[in-house]
N, CA, C and O atoms as a Maestro MAE file, in Angstrom:
{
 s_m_m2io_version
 :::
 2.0.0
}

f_m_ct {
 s_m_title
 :::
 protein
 m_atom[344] {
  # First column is atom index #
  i_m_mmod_type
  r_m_x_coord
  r_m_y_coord
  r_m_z_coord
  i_m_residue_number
  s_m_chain_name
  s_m_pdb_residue_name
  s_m_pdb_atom_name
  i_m_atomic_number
  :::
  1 25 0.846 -1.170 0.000 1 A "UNK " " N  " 7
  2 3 0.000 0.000 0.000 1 A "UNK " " CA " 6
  3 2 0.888 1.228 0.000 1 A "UNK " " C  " 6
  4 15 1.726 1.266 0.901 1 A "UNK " " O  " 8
  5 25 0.844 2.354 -0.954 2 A "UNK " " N  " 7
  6 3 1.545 3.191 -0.883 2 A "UNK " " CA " 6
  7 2 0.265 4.671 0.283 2 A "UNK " " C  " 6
  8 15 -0.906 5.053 0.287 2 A "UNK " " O  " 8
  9 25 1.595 4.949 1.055 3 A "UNK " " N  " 7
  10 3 1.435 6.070 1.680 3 A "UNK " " CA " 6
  11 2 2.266 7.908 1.427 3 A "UNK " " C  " 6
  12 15 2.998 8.277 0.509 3 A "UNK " " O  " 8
  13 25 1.942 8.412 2.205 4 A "UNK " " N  " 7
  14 3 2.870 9.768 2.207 4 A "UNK " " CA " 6
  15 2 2.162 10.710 3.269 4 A "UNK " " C  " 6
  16 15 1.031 10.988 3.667 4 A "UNK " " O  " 8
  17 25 3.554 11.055 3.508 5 A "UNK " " N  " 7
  18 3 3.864 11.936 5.075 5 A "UNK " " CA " 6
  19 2 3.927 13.056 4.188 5 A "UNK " " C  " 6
  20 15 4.410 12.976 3.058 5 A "UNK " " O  " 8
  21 25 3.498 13.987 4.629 6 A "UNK " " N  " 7
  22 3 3.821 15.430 4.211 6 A "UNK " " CA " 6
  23 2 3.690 16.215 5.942 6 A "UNK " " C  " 6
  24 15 3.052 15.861 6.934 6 A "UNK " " O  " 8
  25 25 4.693 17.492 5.672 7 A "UNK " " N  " 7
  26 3 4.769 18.195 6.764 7 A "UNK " " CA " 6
  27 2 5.753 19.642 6.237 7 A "UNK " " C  " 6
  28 15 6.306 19.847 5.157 7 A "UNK " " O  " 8
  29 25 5.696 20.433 7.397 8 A "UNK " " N  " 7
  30 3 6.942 21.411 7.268 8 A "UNK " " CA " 6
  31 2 8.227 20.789 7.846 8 A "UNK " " C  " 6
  32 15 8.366 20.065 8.832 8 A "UNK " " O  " 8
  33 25 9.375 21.397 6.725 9 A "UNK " " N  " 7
  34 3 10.584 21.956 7.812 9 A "UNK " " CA " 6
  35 2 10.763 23.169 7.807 9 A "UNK " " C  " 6
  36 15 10.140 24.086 7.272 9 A "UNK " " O  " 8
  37 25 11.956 23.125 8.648 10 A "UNK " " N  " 7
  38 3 12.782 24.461 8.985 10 A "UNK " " CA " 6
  39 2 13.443 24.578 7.438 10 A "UNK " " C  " 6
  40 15 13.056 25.422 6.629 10 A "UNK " " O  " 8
  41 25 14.350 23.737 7.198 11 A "UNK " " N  " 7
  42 3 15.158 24.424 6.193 11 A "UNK " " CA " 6
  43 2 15.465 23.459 4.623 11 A "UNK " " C  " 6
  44 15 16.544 22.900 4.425 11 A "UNK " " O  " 8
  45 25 14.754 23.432 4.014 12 A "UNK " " N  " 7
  46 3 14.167 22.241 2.935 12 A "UNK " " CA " 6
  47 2 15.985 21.694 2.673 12 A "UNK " " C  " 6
  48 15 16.265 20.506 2.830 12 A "UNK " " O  " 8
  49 25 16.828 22.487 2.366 13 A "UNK " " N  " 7
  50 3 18.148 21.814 1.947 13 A "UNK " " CA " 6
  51 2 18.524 20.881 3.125 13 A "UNK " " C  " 6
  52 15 18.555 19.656 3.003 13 A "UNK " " O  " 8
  53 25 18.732 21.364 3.964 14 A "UNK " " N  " 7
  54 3 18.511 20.641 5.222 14 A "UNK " " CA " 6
  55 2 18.409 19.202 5.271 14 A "UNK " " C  " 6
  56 15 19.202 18.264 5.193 14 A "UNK " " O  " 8
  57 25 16.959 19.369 5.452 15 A "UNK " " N  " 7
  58 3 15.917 18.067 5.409 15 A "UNK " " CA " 6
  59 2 16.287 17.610 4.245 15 A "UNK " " C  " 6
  60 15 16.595 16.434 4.440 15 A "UNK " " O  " 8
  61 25 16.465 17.932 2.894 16 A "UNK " " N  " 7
  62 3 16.932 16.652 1.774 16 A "UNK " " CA " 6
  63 2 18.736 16.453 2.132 16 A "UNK " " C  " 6
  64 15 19.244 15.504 1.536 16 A "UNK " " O  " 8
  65 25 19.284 16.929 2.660 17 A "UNK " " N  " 7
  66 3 20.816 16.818 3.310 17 A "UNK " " CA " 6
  67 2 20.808 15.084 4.179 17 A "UNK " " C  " 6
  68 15 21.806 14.375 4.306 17 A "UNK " " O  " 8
  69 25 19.524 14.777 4.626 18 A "UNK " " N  " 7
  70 3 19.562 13.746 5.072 18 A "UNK " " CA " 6
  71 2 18.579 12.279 4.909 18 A "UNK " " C  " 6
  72 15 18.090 11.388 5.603 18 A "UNK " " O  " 8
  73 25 18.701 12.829 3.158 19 A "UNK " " N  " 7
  74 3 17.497 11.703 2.370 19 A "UNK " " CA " 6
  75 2 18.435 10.292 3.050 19 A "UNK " " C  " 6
  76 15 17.721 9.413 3.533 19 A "UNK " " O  " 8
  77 25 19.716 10.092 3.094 20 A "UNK " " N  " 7
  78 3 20.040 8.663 2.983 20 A "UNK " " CA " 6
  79 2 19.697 7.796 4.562 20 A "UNK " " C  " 6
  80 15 19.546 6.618 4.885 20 A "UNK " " O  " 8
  81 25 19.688 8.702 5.045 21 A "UNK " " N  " 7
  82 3 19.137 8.213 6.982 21 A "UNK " " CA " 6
  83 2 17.932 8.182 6.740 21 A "UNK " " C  " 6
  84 15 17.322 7.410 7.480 21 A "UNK " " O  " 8
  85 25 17.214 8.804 5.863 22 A "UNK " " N  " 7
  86 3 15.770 8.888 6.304 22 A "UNK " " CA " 6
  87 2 15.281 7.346 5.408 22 A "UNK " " C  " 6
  88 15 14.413 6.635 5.913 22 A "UNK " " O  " 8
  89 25 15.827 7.020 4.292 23 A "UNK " " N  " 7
  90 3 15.584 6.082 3.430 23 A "UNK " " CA " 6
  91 2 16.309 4.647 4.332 23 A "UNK " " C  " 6
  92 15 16.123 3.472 4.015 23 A "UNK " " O  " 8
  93 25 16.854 4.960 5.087 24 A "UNK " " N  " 7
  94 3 17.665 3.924 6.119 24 A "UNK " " CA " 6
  95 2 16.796 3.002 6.715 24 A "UNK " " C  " 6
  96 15 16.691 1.778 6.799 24 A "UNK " " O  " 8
  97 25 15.864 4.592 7.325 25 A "UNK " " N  " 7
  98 3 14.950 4.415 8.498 25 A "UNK " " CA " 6
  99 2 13.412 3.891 8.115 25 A "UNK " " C  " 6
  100 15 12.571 3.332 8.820 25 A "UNK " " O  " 8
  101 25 13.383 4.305 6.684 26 A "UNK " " N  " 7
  102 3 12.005 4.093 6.352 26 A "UNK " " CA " 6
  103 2 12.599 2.385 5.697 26 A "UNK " " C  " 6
  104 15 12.121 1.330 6.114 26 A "UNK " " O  " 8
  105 25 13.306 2.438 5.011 27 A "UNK " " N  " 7
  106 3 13.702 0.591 4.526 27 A "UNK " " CA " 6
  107 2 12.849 -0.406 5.284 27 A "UNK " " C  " 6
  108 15 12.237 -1.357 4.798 27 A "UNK " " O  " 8
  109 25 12.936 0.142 7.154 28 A "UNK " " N  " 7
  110 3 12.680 -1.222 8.102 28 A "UNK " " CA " 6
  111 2 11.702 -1.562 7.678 28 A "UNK " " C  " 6
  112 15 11.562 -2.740 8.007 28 A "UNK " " O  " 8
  113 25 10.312 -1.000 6.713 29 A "UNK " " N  " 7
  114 3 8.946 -0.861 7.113 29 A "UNK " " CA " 6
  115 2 8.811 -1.193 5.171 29 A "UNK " " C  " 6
  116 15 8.426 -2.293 4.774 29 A "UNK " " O  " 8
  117 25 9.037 -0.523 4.589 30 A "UNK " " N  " 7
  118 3 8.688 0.153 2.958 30 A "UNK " " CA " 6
  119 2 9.668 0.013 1.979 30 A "UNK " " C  " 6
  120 15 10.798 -0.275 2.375 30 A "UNK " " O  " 8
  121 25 9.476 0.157 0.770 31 A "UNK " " N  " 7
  122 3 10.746 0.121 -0.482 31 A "UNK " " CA " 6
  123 2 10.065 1.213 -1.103 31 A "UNK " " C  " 6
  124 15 8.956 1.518 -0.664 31 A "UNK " " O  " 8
  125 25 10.443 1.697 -1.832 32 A "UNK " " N  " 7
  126 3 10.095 2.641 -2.741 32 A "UNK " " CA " 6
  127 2 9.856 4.289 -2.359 32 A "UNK " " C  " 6
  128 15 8.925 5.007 -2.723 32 A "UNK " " O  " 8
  129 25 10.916 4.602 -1.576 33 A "UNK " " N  " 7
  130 3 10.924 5.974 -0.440 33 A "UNK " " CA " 6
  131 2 11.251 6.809 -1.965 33 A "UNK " " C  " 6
  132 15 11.909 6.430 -2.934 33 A "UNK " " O  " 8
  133 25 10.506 8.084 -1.725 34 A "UNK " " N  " 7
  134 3 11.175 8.957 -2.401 34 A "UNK " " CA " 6
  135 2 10.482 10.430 -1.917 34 A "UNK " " C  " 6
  136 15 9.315 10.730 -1.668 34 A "UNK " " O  " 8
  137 25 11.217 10.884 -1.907 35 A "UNK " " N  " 7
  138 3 11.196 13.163 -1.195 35 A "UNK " " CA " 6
  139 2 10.560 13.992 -2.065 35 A "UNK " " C  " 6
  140 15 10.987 13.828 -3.208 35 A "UNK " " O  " 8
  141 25 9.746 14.783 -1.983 36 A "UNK " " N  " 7
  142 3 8.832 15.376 -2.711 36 A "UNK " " CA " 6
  143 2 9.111 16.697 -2.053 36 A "UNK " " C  " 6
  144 15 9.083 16.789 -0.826 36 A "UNK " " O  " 8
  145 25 9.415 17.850 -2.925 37 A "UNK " " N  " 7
  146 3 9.922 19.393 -1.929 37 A "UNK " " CA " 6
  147 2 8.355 19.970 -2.921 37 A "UNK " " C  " 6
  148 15 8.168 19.838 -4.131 37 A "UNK " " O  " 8
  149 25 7.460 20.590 -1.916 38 A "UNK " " N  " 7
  150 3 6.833 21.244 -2.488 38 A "UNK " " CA " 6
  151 2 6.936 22.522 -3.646 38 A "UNK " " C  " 6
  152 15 7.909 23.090 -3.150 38 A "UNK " " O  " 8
  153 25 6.615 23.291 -4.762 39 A "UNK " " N  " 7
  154 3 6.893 24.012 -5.614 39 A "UNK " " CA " 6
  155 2 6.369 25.239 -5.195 39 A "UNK " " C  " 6
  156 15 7.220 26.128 -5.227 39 A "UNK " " O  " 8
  157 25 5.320 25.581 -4.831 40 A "UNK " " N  " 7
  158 3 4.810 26.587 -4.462 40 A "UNK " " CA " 6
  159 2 5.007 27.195 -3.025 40 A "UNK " " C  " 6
  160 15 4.962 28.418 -2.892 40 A "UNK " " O  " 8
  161 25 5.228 26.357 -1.929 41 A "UNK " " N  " 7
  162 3 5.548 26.623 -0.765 41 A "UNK " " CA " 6
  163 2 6.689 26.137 -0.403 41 A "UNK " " C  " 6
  164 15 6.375 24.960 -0.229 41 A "UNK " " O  " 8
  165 25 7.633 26.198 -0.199 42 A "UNK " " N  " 7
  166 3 9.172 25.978 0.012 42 A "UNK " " CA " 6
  167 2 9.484 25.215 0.865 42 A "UNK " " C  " 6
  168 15 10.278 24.316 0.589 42 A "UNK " " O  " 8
  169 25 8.952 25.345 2.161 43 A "UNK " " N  " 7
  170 3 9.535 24.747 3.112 43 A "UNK " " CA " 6
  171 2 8.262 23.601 3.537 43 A "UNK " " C  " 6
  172 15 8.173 23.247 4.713 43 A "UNK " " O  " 8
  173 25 7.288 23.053 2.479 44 A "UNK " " N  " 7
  174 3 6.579 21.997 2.733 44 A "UNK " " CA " 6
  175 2 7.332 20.267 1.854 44 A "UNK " " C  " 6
  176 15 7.745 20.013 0.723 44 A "UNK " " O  " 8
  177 25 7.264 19.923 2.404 45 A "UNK " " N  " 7
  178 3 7.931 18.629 2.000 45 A "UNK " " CA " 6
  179 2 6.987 17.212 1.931 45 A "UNK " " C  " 6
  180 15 6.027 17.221 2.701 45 A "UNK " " O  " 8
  181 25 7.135 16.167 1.210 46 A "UNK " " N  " 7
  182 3 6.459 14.943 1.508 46 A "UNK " " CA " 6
  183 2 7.406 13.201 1.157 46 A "UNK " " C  " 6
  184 15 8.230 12.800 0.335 46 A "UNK " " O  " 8
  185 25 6.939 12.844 1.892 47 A "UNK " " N  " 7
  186 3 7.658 11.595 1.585 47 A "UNK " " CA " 6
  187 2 6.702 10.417 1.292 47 A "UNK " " C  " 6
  188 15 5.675 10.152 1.918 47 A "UNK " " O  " 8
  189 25 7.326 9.615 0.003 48 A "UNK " " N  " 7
  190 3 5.988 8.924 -0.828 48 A "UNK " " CA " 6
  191 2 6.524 7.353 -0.696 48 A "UNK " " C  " 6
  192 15 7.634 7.065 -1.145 48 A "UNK " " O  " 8
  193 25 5.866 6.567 -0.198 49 A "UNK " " N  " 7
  194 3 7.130 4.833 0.187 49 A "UNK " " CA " 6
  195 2 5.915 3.683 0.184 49 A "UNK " " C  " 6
  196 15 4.811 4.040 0.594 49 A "UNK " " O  " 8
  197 25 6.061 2.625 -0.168 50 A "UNK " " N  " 7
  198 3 5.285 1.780 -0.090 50 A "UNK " " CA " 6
  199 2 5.540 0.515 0.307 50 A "UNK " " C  " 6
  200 15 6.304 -0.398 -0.004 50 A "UNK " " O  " 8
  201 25 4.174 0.851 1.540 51 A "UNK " " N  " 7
  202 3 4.302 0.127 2.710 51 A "UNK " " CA " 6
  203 2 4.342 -1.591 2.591 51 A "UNK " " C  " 6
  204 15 3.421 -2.180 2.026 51 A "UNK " " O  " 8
  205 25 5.735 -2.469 3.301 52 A "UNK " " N  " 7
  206 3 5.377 -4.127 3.151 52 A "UNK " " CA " 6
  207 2 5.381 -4.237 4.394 52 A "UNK " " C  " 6
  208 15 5.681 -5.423 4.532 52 A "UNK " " O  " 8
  209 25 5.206 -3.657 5.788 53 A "UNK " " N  " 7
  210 3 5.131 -4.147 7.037 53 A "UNK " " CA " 6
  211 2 4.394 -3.251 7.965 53 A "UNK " " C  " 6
  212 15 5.014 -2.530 8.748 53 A "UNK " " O  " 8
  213 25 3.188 -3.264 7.914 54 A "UNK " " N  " 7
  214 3 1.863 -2.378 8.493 54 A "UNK " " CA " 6
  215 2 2.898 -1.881 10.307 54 A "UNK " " C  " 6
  216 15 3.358 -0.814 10.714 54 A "UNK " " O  " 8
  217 25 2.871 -2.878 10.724 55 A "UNK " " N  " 7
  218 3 3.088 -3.576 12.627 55 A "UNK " " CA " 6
  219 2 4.598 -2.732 12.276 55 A "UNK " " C  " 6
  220 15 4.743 -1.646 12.837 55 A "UNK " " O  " 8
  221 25 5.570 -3.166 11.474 56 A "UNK " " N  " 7
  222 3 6.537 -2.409 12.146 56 A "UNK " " CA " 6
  223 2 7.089 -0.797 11.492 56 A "UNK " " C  " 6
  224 15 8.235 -0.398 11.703 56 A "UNK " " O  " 8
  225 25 5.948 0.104 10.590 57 A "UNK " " N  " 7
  226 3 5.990 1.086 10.504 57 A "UNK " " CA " 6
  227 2 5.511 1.944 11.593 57 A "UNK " " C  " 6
  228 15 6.162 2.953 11.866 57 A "UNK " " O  " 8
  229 25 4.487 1.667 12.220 58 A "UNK " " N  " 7
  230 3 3.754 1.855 13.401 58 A "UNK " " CA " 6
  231 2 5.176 2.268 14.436 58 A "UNK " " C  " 6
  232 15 5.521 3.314 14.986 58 A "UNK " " O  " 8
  233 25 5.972 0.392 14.351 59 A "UNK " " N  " 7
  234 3 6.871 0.405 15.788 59 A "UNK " " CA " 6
  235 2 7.922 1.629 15.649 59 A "UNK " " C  " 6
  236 15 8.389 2.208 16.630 59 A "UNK " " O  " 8
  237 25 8.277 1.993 14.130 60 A "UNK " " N  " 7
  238 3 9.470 2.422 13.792 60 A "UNK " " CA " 6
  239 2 8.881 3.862 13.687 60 A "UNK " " C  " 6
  240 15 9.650 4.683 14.185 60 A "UNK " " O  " 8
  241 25 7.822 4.362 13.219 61 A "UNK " " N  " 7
  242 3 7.650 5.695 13.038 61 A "UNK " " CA " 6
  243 2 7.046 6.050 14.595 61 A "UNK " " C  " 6
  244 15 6.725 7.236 14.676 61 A "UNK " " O  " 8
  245 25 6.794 5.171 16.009 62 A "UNK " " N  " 7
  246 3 6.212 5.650 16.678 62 A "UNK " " CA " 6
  247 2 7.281 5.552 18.103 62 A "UNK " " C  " 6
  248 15 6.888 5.612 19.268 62 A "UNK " " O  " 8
  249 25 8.881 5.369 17.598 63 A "UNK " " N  " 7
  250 3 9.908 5.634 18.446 63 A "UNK " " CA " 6
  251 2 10.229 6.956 18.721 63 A "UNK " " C  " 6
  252 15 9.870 7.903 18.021 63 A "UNK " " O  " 8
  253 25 11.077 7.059 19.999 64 A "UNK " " N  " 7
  254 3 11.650 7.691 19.922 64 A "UNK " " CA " 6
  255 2 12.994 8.450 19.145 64 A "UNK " " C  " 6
  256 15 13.368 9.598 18.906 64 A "UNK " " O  " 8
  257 25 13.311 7.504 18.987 65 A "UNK " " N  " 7
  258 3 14.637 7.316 18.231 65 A "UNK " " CA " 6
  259 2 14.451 8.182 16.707 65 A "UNK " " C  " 6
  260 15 15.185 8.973 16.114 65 A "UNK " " O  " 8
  261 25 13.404 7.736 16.479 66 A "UNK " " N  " 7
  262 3 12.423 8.385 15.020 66 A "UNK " " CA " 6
  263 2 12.426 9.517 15.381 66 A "UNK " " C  " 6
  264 15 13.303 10.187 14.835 66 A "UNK " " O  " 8
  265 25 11.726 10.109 16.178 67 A "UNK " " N  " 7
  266 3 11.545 11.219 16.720 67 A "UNK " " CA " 6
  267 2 12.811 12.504 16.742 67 A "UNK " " C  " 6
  268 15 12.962 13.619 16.244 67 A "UNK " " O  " 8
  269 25 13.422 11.755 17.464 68 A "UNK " " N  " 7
  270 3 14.618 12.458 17.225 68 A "UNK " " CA " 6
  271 2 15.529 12.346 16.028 68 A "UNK " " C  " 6
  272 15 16.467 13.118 15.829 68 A "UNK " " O  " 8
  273 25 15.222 11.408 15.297 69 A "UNK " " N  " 7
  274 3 16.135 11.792 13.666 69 A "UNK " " CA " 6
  275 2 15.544 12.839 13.088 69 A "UNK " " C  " 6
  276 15 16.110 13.815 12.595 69 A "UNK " " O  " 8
  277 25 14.044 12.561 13.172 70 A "UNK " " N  " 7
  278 3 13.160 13.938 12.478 70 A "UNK " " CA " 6
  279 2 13.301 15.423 13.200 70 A "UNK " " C  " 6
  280 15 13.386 16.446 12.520 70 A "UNK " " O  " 8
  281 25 13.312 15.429 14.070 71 A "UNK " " N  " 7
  282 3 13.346 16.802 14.561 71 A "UNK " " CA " 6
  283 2 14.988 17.529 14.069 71 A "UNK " " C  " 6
  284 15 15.196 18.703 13.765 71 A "UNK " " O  " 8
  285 25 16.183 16.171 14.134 72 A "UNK " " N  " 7
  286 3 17.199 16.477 13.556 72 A "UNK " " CA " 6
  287 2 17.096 17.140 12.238 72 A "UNK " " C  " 6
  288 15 17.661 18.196 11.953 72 A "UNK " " O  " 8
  289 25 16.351 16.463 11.470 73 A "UNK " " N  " 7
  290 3 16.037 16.865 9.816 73 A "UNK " " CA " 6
  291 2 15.405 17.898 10.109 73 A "UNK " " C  " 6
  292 15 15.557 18.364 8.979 73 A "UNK " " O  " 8
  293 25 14.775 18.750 10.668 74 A "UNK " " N  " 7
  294 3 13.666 19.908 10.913 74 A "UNK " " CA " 6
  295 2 12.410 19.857 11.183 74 A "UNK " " C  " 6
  296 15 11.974 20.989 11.391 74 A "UNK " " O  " 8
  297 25 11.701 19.118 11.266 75 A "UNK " " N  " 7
  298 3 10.659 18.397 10.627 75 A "UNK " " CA " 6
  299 2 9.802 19.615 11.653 75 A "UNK " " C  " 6
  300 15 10.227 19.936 12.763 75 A "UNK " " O  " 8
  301 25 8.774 20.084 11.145 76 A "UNK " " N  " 7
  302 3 7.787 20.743 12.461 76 A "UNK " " CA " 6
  303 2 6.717 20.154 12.363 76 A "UNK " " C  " 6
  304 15 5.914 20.265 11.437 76 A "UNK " " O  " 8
  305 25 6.593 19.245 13.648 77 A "UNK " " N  " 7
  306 3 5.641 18.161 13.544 77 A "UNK " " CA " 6
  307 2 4.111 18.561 13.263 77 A "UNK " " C  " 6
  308 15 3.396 17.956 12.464 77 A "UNK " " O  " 8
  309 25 3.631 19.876 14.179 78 A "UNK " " N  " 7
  310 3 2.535 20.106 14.101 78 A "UNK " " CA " 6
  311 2 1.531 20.401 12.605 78 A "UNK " " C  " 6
  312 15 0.326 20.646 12.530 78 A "UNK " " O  " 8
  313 25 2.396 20.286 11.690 79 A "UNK " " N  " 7
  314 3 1.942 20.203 10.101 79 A "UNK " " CA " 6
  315 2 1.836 18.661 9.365 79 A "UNK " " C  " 6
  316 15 1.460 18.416 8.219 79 A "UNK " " O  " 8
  317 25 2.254 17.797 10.318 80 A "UNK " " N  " 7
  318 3 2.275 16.681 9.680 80 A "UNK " " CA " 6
  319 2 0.943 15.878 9.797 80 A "UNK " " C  " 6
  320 15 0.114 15.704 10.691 80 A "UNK " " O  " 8
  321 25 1.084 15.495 8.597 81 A "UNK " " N  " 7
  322 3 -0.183 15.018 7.968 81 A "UNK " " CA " 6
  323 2 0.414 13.360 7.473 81 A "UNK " " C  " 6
  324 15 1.559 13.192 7.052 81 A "UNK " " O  " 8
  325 25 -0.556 12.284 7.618 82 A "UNK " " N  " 7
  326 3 -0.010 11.296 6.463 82 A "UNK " " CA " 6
  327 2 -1.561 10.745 5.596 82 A "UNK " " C  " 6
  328 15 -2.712 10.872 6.016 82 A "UNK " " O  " 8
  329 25 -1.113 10.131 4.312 83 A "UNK " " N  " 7
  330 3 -2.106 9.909 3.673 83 A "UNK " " CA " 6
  331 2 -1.969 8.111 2.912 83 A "UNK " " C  " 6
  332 15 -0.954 7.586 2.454 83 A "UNK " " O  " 8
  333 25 -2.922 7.714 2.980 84 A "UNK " " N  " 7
  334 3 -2.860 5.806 2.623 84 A "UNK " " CA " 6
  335 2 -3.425 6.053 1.264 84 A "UNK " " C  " 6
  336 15 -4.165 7.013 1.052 84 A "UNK " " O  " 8
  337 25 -3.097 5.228 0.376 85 A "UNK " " N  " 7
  338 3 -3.890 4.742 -0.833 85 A "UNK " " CA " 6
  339 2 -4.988 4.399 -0.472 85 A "UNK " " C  " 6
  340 15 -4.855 3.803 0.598 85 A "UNK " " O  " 8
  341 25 -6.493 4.463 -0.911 86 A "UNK " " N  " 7
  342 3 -7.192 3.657 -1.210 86 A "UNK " " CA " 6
  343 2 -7.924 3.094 -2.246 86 A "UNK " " C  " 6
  344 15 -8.619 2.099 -2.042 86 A "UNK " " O  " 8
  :::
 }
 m_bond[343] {
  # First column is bond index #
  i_m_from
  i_m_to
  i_m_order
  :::
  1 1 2 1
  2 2 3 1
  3 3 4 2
  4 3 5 1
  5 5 6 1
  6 6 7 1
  7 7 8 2
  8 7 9 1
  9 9 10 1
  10 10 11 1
  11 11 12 2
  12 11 13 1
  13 13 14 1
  14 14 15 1
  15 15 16 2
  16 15 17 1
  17 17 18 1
  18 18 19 1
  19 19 20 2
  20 19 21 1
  21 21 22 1
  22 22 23 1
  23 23 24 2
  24 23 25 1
  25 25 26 1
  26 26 27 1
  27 27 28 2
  28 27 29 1
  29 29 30 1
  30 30 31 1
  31 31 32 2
  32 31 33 1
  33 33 34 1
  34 34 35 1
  35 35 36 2
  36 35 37 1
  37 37 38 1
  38 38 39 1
  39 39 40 2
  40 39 41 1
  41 41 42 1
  42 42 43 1
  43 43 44 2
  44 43 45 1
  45 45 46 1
  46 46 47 1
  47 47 48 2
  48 47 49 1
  49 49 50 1
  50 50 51 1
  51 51 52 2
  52 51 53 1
  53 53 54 1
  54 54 55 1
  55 55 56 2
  56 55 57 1
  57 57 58 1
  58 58 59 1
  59 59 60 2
  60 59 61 1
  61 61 62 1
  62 62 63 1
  63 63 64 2
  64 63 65 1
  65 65 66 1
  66 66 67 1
  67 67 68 2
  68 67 69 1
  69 69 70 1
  70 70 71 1
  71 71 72 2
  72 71 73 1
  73 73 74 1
  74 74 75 1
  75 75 76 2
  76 75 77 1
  77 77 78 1
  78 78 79 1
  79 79 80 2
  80 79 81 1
  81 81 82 1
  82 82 83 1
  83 83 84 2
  84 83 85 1
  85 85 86 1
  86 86 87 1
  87 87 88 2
  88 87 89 1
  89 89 90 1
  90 90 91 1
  91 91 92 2
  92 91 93 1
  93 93 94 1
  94 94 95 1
  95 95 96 2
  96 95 97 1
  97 97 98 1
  98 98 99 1
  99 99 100 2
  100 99 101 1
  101 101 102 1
  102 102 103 1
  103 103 104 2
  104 103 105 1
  105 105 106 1
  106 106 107 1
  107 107 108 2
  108 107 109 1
  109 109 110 1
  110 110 111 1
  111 111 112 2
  112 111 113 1
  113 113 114 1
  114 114 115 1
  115 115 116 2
  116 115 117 1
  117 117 118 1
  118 118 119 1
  119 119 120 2
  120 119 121 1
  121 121 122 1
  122 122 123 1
  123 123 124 2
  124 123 125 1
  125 125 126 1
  126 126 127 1
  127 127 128 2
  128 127 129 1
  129 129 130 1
  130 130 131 1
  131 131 132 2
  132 131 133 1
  133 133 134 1
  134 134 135 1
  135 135 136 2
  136 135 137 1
  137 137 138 1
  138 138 139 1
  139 139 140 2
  140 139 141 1
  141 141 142 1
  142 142 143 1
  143 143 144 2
  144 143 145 1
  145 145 146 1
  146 146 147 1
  147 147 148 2
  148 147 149 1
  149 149 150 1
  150 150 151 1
  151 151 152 2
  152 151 153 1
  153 153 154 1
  154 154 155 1
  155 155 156 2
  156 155 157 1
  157 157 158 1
  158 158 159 1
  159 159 160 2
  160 159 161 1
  161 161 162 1
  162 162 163 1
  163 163 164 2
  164 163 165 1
  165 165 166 1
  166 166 167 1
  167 167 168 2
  168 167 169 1
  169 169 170 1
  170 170 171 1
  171 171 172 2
  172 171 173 1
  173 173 174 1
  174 174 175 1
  175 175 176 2
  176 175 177 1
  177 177 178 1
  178 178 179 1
  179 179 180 2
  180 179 181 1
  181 181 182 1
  182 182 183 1
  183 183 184 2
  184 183 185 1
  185 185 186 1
  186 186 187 1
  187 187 188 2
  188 187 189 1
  189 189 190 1
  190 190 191 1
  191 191 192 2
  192 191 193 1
  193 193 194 1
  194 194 195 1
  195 195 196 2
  196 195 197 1
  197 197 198 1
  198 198 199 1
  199 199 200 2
  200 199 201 1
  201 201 202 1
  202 202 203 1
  203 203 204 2
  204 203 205 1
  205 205 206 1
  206 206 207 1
  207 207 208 2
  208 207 209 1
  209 209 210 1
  210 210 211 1
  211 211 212 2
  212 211 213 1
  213 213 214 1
  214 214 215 1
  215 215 216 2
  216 215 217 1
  217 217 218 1
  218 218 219 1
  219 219 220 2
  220 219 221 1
  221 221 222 1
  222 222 223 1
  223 223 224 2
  224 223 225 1
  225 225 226 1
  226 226 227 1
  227 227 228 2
  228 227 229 1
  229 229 230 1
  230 230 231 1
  231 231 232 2
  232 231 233 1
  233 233 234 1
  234 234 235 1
  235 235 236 2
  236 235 237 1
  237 237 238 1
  238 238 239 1
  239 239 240 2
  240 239 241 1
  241 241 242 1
  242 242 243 1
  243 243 244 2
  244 243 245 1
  245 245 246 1
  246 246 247 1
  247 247 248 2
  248 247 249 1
  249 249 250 1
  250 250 251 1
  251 251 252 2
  252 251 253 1
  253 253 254 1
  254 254 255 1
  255 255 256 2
  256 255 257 1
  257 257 258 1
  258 258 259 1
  259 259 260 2
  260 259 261 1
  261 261 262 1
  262 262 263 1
  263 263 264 2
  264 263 265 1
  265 265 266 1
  266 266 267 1
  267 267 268 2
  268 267 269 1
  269 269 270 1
  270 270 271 1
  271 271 272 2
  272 271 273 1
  273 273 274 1
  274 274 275 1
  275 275 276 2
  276 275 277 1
  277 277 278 1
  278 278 279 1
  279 279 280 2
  280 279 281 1
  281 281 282 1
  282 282 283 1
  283 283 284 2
  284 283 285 1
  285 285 286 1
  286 286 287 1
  287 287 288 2
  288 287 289 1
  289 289 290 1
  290 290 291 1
  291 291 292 2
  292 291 293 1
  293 293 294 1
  294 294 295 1
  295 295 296 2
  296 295 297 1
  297 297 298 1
  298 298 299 1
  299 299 300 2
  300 299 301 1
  301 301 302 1
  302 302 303 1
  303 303 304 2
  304 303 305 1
  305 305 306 1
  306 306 307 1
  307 307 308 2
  308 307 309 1
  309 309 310 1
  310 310 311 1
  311 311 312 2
  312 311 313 1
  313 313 314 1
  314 314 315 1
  315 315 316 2
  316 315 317 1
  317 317 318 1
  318 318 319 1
  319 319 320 2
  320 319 321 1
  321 321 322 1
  322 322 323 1
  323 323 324 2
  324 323 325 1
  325 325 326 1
  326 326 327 1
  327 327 328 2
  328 327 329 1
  329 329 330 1
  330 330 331 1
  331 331 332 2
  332 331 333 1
  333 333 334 1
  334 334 335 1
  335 335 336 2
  336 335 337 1
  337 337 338 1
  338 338 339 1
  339 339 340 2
  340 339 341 1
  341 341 342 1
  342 342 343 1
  343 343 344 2
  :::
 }
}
């Protein structure tokens, strides 16, 4: 099932400065990661991956550890949104 996270960062170069950790992190869960920088608004971003392990995207996006890679990347959570195929 393909999904996508969209949210703000702080500083879009930034946040794509650390596509290869983030594709690291998303691997445990998904194949097919790829970064989407919004065109019209700059500092909106999305990430598009499709999901082969429901149980451990959950475990992996609902760490801490996660948490803190993203806030590393910029991420300002309170914009984040995610969206499922249906």
């Amino acid at each position: 099932m393909l999904q996508i996270i969209s949210h703000e960062v702080k500083d879009v170069d930034v946040w794509l400065s650390f596509n290869d950790e983030r594709v690291k992190t998303f691997s445990k869960f998904a194949d097919n990661i790829v970064d989407f920088v919004d065109t019209e608004k700059s500092n909106y971003v999305s990430i598009c991956y499709n999901v082969l392990d429901e149980q451990e995207m959950d475990k992996v996006l609902g760490s801490e550890e996660v948490r803190n890679e993203a806030e590393k990347h910029g991420v300002v959570f309170d914009t984040l949104k995610r969206f499922t195929q249906k």
